[in-house]
N, C-alpha and C positions, 0 to 999 in steps of 0.2 A: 346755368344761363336761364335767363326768364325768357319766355316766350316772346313777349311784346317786345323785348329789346330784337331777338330775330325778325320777328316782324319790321318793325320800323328799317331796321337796314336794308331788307327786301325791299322795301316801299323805295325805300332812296336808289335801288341798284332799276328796281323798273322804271323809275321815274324817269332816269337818265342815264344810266351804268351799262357796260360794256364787259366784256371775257374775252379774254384773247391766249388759246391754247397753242403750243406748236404743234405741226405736223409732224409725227415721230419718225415716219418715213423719209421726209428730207431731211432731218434733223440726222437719222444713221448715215445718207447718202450724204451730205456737204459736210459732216462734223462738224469744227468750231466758225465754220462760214456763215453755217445759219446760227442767226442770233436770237432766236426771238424765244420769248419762254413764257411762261405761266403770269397771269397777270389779269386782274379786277379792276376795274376804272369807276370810283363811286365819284356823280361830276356834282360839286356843291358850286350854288351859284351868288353865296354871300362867304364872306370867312365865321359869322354865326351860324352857318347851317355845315360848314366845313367841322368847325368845334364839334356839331352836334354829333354830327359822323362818326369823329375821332372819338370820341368819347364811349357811343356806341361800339366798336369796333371794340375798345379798349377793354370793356365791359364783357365784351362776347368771346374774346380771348385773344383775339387778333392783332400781331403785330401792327404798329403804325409805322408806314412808308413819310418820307418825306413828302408832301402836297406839291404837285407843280401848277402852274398857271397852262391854258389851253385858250387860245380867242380870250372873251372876258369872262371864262370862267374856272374854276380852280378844282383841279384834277386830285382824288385820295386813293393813292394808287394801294392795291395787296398784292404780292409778289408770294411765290414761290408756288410748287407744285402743290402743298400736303394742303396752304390756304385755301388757294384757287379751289380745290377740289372740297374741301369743308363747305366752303361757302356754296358752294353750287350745289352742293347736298342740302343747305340750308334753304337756298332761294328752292326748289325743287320740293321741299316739303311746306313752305309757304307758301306756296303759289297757286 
């Protein structure tokens, strides 16, 4: 992985990008109640800047989620535990 491609996804997750970890504590205490799990939100605000994303991401080794719409903007979701946590290693060393 080149750097600049890490960088550039950093830039788009500070720009507008979210993290959303579970609580592992309620997660042992409700089991499969609580839903919520590992998860990156990079928010592209054209489907050119979505591409660019995806393309990035694709480059840097990163599964691509299917994109949802949010208000008028369009959500690049990265799912699972081992992602969520590469990437936040990454943004952490970018930053």
């Amino acid at each position: 992985m080149r750097p600049s491609l890490q960088s550039q996804l950093v830039t788009y997750y500070h720009h507008n990008g979210c993290c959303r970890m579970p609580d592992e504590h309620r997660r042992k205490k409700e089991g499969r109640k609580y839903k919520k799990g590992y998860e990156i939100r990079l928010v592209a605000q054209s489907k050119d800047e979505l591409s660019a994303i995806q393309l990035l991401l694709k480059k840097c080794g990163f599964a691509v989620a299917k994109p949802f719409s949010k208000r008028s903007q369009i959500v690049q979701p990265i799912y699972g535990k081992e992602s969520v946590q590469q990437f936040h290693n990454m943004v952490s060393e970018y930053s």
